[in-house]
C-alpha positions in Angstrom: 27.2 -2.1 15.2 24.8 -2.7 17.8 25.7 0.8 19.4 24.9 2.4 16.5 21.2 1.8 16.0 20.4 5.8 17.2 21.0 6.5 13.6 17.6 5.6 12.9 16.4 8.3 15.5 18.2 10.8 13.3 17.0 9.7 10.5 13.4 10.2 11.7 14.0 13.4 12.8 15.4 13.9 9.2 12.3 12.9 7.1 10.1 14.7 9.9 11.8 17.6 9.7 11.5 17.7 5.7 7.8 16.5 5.8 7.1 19.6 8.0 8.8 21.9 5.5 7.0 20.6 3.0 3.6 21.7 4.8 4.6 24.7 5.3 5.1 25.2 1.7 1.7 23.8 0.7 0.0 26.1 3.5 1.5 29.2 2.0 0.2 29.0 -1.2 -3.7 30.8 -1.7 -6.8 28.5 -0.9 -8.3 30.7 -3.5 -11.9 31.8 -3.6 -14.5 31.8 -0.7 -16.3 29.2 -3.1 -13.1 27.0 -3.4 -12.8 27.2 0.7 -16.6 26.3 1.4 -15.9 23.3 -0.9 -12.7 22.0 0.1 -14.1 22.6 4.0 -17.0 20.1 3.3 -14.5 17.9 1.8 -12.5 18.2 5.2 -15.2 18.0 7.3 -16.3 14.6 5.8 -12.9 13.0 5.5 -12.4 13.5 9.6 -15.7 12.8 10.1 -15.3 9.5 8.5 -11.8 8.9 10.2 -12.9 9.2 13.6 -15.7 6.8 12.8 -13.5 4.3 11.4 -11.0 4.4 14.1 -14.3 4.0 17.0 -15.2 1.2 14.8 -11.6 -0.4 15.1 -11.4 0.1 18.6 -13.2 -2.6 20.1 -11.7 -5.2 17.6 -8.0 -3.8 18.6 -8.9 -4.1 22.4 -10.3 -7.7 22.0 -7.1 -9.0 20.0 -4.9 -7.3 22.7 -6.9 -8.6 25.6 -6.2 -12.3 23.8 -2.5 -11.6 22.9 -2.1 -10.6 27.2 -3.8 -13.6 28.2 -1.2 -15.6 25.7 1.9 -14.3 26.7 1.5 -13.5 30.2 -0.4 -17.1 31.2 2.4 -18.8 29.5 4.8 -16.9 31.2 6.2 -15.5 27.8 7.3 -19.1 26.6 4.0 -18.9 24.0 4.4 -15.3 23.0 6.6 -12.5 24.0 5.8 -10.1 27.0 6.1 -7.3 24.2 3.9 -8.4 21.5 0.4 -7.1 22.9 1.8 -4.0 23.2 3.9 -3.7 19.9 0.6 -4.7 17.9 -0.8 -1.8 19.8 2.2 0.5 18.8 2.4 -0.7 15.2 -1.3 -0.1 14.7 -0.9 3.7 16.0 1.6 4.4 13.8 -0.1 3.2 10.9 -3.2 4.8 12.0 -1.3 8.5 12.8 0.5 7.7 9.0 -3.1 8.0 7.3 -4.7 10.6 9.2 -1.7 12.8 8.7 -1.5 12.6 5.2 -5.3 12.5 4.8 -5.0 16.1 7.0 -2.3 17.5 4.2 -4.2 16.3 1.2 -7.3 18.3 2.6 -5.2 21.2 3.2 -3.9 21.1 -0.7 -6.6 20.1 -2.7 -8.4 23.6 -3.1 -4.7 25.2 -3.1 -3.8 23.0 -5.7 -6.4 23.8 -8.0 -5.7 27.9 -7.1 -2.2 27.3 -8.1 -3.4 25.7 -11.4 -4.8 28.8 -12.4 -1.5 30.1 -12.2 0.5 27.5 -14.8 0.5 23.9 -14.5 4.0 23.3 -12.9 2.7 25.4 -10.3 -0.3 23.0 -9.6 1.9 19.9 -10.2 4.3 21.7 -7.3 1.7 22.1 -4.7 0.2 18.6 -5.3 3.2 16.9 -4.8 4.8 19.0 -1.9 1.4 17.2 -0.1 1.9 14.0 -1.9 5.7 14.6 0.0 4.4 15.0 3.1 2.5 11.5 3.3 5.7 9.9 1.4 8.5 11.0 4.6 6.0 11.4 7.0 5.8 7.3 6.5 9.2 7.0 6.7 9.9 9.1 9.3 7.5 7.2 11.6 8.6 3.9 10.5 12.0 4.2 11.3 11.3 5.5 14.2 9.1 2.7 15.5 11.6 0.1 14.7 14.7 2.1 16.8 12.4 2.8 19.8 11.1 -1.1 19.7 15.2 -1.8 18.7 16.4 0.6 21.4 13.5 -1.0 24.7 14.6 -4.4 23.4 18.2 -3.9 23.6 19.1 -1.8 26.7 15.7 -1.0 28.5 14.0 -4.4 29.2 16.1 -7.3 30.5 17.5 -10.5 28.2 17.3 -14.1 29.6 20.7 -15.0 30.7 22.3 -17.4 27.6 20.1 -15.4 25.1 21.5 -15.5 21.5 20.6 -11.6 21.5 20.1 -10.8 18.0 17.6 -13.9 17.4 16.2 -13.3 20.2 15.2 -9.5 19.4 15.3 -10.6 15.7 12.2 -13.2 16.4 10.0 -10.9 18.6 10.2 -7.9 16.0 9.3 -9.8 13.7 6.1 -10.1 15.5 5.8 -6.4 15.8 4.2 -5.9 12.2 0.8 -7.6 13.2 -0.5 -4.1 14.2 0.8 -2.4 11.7 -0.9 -4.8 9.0 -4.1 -5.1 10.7 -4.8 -1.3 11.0 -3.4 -0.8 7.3 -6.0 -3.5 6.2 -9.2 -1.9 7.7 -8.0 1.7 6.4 -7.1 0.0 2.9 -10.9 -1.2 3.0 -12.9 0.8 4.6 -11.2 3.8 2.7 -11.7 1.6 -0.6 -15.2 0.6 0.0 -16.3 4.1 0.9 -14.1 6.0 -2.2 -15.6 3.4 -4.8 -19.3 3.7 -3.0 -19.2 7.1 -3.7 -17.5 7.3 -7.1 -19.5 4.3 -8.6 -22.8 6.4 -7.3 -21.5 9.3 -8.7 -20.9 8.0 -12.2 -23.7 5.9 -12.9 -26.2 8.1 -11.8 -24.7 11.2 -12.8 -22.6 11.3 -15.8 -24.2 7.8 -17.5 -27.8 8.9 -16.4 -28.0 12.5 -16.3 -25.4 13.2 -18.8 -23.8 15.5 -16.6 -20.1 16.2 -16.2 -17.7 14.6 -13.5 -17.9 16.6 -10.1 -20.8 18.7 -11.7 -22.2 20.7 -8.0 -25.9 19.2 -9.6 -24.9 15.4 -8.4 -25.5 14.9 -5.1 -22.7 12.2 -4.9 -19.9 14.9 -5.8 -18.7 15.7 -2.1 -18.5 12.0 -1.2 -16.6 11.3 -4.1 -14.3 14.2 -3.4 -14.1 12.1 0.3 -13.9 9.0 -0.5 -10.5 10.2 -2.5 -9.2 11.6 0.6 -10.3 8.6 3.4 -9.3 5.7 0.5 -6.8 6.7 -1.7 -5.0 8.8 0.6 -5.3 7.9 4.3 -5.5 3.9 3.2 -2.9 3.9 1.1 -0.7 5.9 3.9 -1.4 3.1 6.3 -1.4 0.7 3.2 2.8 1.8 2.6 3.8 2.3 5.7 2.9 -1.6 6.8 5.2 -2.4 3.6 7.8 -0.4 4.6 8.0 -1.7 8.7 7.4 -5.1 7.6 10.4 -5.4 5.0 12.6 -4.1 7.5 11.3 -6.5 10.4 11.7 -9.5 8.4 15.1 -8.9 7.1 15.9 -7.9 11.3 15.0 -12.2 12.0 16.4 -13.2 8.6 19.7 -11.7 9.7 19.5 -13.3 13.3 18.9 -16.8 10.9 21.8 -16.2 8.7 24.4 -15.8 11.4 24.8 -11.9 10.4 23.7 -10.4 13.9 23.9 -6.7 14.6 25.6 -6.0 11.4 22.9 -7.5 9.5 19.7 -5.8 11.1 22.0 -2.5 10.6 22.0 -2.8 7.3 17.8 -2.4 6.6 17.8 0.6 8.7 21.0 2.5 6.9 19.4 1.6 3.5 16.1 3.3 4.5 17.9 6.4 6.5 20.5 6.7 3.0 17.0 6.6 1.2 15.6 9.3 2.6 18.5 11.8 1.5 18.2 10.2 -2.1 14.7 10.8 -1.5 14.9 14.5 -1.2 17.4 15.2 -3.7 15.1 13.2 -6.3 12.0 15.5 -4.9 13.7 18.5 -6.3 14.0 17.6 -9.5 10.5 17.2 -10.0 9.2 20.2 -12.2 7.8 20.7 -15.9 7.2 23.4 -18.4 3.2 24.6 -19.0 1.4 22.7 -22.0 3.7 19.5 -21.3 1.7 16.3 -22.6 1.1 13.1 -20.4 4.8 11.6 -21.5 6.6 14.8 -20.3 4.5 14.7 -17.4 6.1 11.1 -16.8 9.1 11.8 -17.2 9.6 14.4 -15.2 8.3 12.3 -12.2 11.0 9.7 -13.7 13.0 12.0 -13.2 12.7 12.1 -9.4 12.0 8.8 -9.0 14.8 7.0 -10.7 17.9 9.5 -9.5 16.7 8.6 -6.2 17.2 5.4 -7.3 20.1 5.3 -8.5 21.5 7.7 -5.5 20.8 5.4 -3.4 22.2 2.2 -5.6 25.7 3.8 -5.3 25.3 5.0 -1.2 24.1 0.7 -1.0 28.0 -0.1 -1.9 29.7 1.7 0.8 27.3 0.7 3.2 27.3 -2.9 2.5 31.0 -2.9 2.6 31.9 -1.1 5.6 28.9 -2.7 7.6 29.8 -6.2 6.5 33.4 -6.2 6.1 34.6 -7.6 9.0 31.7 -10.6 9.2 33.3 -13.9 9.0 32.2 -15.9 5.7 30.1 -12.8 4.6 30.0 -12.0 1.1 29.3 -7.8 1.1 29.6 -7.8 -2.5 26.5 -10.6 -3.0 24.6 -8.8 -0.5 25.2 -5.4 -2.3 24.0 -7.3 -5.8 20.7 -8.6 -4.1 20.1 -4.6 -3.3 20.9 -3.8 -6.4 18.2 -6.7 -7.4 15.2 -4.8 -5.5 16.2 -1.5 -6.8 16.1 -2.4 -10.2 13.0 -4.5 -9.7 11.0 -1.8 -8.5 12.1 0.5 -11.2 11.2 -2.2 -14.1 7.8 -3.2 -11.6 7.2 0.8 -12.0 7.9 1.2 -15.6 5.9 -2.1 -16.6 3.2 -0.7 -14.3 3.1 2.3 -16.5 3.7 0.8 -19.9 0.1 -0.9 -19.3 -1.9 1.8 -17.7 -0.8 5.0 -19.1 -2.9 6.7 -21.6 0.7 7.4 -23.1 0.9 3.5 -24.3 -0.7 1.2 -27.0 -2.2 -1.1 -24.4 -4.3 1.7 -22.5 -5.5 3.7 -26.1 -6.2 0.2 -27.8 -8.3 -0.6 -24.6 -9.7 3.0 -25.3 -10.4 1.7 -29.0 -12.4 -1.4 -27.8 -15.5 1.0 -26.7 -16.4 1.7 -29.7 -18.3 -1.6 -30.3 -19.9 -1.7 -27.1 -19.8 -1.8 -23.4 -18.8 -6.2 -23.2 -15.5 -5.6 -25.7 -14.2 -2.5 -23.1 -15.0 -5.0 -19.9 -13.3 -8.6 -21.9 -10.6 -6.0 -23.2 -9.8 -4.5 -19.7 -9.7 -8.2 -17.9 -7.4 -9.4 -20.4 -4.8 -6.5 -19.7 -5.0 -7.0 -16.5 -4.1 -10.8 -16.5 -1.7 -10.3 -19.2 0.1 -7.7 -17.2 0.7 -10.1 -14.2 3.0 -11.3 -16.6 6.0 -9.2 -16.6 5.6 -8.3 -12.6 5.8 -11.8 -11.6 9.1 -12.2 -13.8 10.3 -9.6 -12.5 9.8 -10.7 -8.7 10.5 -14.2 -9.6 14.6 -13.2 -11.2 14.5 -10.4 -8.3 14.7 -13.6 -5.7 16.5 -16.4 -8.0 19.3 -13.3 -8.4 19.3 -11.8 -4.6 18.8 -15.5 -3.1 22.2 -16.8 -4.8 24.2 -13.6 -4.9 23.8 -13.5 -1.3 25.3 -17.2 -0.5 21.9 -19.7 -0.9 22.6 -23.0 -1.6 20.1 -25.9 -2.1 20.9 -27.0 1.1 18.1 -27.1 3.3 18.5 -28.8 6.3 21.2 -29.5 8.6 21.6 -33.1 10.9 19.4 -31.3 13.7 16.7 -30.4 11.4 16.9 -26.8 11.1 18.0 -24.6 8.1 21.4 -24.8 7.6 23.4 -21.1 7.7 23.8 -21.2 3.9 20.4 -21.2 2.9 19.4 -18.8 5.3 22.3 -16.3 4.0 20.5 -16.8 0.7 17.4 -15.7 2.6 18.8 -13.0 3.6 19.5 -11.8 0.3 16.2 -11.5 -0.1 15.3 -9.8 2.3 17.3 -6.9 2.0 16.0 -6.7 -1.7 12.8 -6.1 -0.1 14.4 -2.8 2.1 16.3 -1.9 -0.8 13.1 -1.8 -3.5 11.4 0.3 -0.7 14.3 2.2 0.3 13.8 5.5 -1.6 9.9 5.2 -0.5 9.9 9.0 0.6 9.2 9.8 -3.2 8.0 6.7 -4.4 4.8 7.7 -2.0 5.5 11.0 -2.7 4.3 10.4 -6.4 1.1 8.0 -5.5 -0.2 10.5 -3.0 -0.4 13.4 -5.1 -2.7 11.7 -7.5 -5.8 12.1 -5.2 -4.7 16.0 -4.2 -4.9 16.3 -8.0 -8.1 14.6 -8.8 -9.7 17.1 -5.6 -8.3 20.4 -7.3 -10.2 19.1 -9.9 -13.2 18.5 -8.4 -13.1 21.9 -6.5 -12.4 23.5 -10.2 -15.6 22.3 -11.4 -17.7 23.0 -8.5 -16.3 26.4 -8.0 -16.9 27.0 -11.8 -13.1 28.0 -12.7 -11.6 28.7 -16.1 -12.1 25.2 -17.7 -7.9 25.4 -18.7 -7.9 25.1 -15.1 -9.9 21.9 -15.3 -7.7 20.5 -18.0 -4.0 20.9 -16.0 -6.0 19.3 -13.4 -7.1 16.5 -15.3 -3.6 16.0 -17.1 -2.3 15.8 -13.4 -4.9 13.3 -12.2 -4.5 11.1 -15.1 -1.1 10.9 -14.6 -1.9 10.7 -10.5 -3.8 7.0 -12.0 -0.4 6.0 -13.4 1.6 6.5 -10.5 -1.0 5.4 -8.0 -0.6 1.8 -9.9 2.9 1.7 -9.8 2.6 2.6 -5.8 0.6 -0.7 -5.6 3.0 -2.1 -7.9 6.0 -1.6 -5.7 3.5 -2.7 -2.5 2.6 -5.6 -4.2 6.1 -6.6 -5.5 7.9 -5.7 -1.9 4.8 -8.0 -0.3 6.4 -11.1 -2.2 9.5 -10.2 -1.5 8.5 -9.6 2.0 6.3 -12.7 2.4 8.8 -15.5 2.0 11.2 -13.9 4.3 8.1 -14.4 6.8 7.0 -17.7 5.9 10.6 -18.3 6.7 10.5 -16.9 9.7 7.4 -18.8 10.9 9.0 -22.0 9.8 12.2 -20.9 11.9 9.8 -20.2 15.1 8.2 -23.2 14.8 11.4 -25.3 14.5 12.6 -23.8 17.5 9.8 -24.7 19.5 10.0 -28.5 18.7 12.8 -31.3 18.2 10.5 -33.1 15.5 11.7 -32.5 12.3 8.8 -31.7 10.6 7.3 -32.6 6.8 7.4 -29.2 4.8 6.9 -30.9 1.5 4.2 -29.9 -1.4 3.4 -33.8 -1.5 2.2 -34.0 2.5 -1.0 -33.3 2.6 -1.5 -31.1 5.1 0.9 -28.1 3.1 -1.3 -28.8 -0.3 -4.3 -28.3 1.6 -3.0 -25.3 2.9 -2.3 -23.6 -0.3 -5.6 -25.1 -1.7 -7.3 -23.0 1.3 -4.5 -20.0 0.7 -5.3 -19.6 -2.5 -9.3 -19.7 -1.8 -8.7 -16.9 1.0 -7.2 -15.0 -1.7 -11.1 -15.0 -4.2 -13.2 -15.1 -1.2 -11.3 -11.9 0.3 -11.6 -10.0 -3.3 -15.2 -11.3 -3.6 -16.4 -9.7 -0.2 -14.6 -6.1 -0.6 -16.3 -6.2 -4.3 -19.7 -7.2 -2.2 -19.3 -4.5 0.1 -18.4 -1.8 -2.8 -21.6 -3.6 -4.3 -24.0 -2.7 -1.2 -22.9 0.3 -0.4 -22.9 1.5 -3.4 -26.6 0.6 -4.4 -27.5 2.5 -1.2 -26.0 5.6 -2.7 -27.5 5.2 -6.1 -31.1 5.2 -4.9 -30.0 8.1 -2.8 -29.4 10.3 -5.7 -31.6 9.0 -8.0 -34.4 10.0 -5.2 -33.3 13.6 -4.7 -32.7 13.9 -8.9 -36.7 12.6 -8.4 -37.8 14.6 -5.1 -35.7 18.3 -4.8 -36.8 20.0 -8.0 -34.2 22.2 -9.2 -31.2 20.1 -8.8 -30.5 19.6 -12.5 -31.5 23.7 -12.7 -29.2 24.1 -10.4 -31.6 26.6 -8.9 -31.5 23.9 -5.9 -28.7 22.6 -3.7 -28.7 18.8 -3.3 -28.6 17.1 0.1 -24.3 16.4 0.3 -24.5 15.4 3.8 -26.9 12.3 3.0 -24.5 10.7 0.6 -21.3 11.5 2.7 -23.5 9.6 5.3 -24.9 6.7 3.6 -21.2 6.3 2.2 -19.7 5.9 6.1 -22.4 3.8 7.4 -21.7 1.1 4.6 -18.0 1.3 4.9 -17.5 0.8 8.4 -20.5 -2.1 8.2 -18.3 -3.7 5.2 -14.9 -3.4 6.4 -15.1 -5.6 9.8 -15.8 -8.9 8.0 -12.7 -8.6 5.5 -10.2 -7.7 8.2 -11.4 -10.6 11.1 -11.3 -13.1 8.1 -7.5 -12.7 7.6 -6.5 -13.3 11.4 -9.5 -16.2 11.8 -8.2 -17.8 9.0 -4.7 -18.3 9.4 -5.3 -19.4 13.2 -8.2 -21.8 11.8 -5.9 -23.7 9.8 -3.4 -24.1 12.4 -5.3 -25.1 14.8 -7.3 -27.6 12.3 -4.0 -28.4 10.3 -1.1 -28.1 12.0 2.3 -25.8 11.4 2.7 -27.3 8.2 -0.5 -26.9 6.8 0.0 -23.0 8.0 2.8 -22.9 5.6 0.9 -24.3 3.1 -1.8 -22.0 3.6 0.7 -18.9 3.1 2.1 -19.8 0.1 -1.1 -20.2 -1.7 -1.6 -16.8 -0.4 1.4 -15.2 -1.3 1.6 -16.8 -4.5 -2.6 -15.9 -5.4 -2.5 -12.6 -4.4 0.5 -11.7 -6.0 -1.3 -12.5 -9.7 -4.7 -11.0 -8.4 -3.8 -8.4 -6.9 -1.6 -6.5 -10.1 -4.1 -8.2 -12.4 -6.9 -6.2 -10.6 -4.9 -3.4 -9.8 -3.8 -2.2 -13.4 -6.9 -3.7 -15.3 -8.6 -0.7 -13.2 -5.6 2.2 -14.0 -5.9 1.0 -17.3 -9.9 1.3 -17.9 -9.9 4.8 -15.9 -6.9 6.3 -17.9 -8.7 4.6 -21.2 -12.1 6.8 -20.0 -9.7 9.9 -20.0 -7.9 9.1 -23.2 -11.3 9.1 -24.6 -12.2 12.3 -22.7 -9.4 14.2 -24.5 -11.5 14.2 -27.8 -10.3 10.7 -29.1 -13.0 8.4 -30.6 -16.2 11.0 -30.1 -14.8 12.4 -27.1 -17.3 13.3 -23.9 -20.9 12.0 -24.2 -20.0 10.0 -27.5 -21.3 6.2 -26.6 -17.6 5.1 -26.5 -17.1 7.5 -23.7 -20.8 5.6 -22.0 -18.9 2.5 -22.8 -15.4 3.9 -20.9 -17.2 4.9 -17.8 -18.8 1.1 -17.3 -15.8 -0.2 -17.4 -14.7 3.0 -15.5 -16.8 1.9 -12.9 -16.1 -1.9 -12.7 -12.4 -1.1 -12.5 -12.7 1.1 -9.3 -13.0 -1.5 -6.7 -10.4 -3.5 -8.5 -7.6 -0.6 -8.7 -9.1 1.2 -5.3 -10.3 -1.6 -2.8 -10.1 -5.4 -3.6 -6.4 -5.3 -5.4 -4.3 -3.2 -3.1 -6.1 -4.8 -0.1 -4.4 -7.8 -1.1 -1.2 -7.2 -0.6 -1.8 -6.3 3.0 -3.7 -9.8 3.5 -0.5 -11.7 2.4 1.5 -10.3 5.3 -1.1 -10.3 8.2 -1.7 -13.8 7.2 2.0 -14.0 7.6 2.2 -12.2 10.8 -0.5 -13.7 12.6 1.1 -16.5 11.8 4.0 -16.0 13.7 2.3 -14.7 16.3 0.0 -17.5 17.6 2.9 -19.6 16.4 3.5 -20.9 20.1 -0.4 -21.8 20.6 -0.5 -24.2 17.8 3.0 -25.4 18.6 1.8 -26.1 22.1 -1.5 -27.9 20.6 0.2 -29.9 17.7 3.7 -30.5 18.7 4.2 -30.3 22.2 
């Protein structure tokens, strides 16, 4: 099997090939009016503006961790830290990096287009939207898979192997290391995009529509571009960067879990054949995305189901095959228990996704009795919307928690745990395996998965664009059915982020304790009872409120600095509310740039300082400590903050339909507070978290070897 790894290169070629079909379909279609083009060129204009900011801004702190990563591997002579890593952490990071801007460059392209085609019937708008939301969903995979064949391919047959080398551990344990880039670019693009989006969206609501009294993306608020931005640089480019660290880091882990479990080549196949079968599932299920004009928020659902779930299941019955022929011939393998643990994250993502839905879609009792709460006041729409949230961490942790008792034991895991020489015996890590490749396999059909998130934000532009452009207000409605069902899907994206992430993280926290074994004799104390582990998670779980408390800060700041910004030209340019006067775009989209990038640095440092911190004060053991309280604190944080904000939007837009008073009725007042409090949970602090849980993890493993060398050696 070891041969066979250029798969992955066709593969890649595969989803890029039908990610550039796909944009060439959304570039056909009309941009419409020379209105609709001035405005969806501003929108452009400020989402690349803001991109090449950001990535100045991450510059300097790339080049600094680089500099520090060289001086560790080559002083050490590689026995610290792999030769490779300083440049794979550069790699990774481009990757995730050319993942966002790409699909931030598509969704700029389709916004305007996308409204243009709504005009025309709503199937045709859904169409164009999600072509664009398809070209962010397989541009992700294509480049993913690509990155882990090249680094597979340099490993394996272009840079030498120490004589003696177990080979698969070996390039097993320095891939594993190869996510840290990924997941540190993916977190400053998940906030900085968040912080900015919810800057300007919180600006533009409180002033505008609670204040002023005038409609969503009305051309009088001078907040209305930067909101249109903010959907492009946060919801779009972080979320691209956001998925396609998932996605690389589900399949790394599972490439040192299989080294672990004795599986070798045929194991790390595996992954890679799951993801290359999932991107065919992937664009049969694309295809089968279409509904009929008039079709309510259910139908809309379904039909995206529709896609969504065939992929799935196209992809459960290519898993058998696979598993068998790979596996067959690998002495004391079970191919039928490792076919039942992908099974396990197929239909884990599916019920993550549907639960996902069930509590933020408008189409459910828990979203229209949240809409019902605002009509006795702004506090019972807030208690009601925290208390979904919370309750709704309910079913996604079961869910995760069955996904790895199931996968763990279907795929050979005993309770063994350590052999006579102190490491994990082969069962256990078998069991590991398993879940593993229930990570790859909930992720497998990501093409359309992704597909489905990205388009929300196209959507909620072509809406924008309608209303400033001053369409046919049925065009503004099939934009707005899209949109709300764009905040459905977009939580269930972070619901399949946050549910691989767990999946994901204890296959890393494995692999760190695996490293760090290897790097000693002592057999050391991984118990809950030593004290060094429960300070860990004490200080895990900590990271986990601090990190959420200064992303909501920064959202805070920056987005007082835009409130006084319009609230000044509302006082100072007469004519705006006329609109006999243009308001000042430019300042906002500014002000909204500066305070992201100022925001962003702090959050992203803090998960690689920390981790290290703790190593270096507490030792390997209190590392692992530390991870698990992350893992297991920002799992429940981040979907408790991540559907308590689908659900208060969707509520505002249940309520905007004409139920309970309908727009400007105090209930709808009530809906936009809690509108507003939910963005930087569902846009910036909740999905963020998920990416903390595996950089923590990854940095981990990384300066494993420097706080081996200080603590053990």
């Amino acid at each position: 099997m070891e041969h066979l790894f250029w798969i992955g290169f066709v593969a890649a070629a595969l989803a890029g090939l039908y990610a550039l079909l796909q944009t060439k379909k959304v570039m056909s279609f009309s941009e419409g009016t020379e209105r609709m083009k001035e405005i969806a060129g501003a929108i452009r204009s400020g989402a690349g503006a803001y991109l090449k900011r950001q990535y100045k801004t991450v510059l300097p702190v790339f080049a600094v961790i680089f500099v520090v990563l060289c001086v560790m591997a080559f002083a050490s002579g590689g026995k610290m830290l792999s030769q490779f890593t300083p440049f794979a952490f550069l790699s990774g990071g481009l990757w995730s990096l050319l993942a966002g801007f790409i699909g931030m460059k598509i969704a700029t392209h389709a916004n305007s287009r996308t409204a243009q085609a709504s005009s025309e019937g709503l199937n045709k708008g859904l169409r164009v939207a999600f072509s664009a939301g398809s070209v962010m969903g397989f541009t992700v995979v294509a480049l993913g898979i690509f990155d882990v064949t090249l680094w597979y391919v340099l490993l394996r047959y272009v840079f030498p192997i120490p004589e003696g080398t177990d080979i698969p551990r070996y390039i097993g344990n320095i891939m594993v290391m190869n996510g840290m880039g990924a997941s540190f670019m993916a977190l400053f693009a998940r906030v900085g995009g968040g912080i900015y989006t919810k800057a300007a969206d919180v600006g533009a609501d409180l002033v505008g529509k609670v204040e002023k009294k005038i409609p969503e993306d009305d051309p009088r608020n001078p907040a209305t571009i930067a909101d249109n931005v903010g959907d492009n640089v946060g919801d779009v480019a972080g979320m691209g960067a956001d998925l396609y660290e998932s996605y690389v880091g589900s399949i790394l882990a599972t490439f040192a879990l299989s080294a672990m479990g004795g599986y070798g080549f045929e194991g790390m196949f595996l992954p890679l054949m799951l993801a290359a079968s999932g991107i065919v599932c992937s664009v049969i299920g694309s295809q089968l995305v279409r509904v009929k004009e008039g079709a309510s928020q259910m139908k809309l659902l379904n039909t995206l189901r529709k896609g969504t779930y065939t992929a799935a299941v196209l992809s459960a019955v290519a898993a058998g095959p696979l598993t068998y022929f790979i596996f067959r011939s690998v002495e004391g393998a079970s191919w039928l228990g490792i076919y039942i643990a992908i099974l396990c994250g197929l239909v884990a993502g599916c019920l993550i996704g549907f639960f996902t839905e069930f509590f933020t879609s408008e189409s459910y009792k828990p979203t229209r009795d949240l809409a019902a709460t605002s009509q006795t006041g702004y506090a019972t729409i807030v208690i009601g919307g925290i208390s979904l949230g919370m309750e709704s961490a309910l079913t996604s942790i079961l869910i995760v928690c069955a996904a790895v008792l199931v996968s763990y034991y279907a795929a050979g895991g005993t309770h063994e745990i350590l052999d006579a020489s102190g490491h994990f015996a082969m069962s256990f890590n078998r069991g590991l395996y398993g879940i593993g490749i229930a990570g790859v396999g909930m992720l497998s059909t990501l093409g359309i998965t992704l597909a489905t998130d990205a388009y929300g934000p196209v959507a909620d532009n072509a809406g924008g664009i309608a209303q400033m452009a001053g369409m046919d207000p049925k065009v503004r409605e099939r934009t707005d059915a899209l949109d709300s069902l764009g905040n459905t899907t977009a939580a269930t994206g972070k619901g399949f982020a946050i549910g691989s992430a767990s999946l994901t993280s204890l296959a890393l926290l494995v692999s760190y304790v695996n490293i760090i074994q290897e790097k000693t004799s002592q057999v050391l104390d991984f118990s809950i009872i030593n004290p060094p582990v429960l300070i860990g998670m004490f200080i895990g779980a900590m990271l986990v409120f601090v990190f959420a408390a200064v992303t909501m800060n920064g959202v805070e700041r920056a987005a007082q600095s835009v409130v006084i910004e319009v609230r000044r030209q509302f006082r100072e340019i007469p004519g705006i509310l006329e609109g006999t006067a243009t308001p000042e775009y430019a300042r906002c989209v500014s002000i909204c740039t500066k305070g992201a990038l100022r925001e962003m640095v702090v959050p992203a440092v803090m998960a690689v300082v920390v981790p290290i911190a703790a190593g270096l004060i507490l030792g390997p053991t209190g590392v692992v400590g530390l991870l698990a309280g992350v893992s297991v604190a920002g799992f429940a944080v981040s979907v408790f903050m991540s559907n308590a904000g689908g659900a208060w939007d969707n509520a505002k837009k249940y309520i905007e339909e004409g139920h309970f008073g309908g727009k400007g009725s105090k209930p709808h007042k009530a809906s936009v507070v809690g509108d507003t409090i939910g963005d930087p949970f569902k846009d910036t602090s909740g999905p963020s978290l998920n990416i903390l849980i595996k950089l923590c993890a990854t940095v981990s493993i990384v300066f494993s070897g420097l706080i081996a060398l200080i603590h053990l050696l």
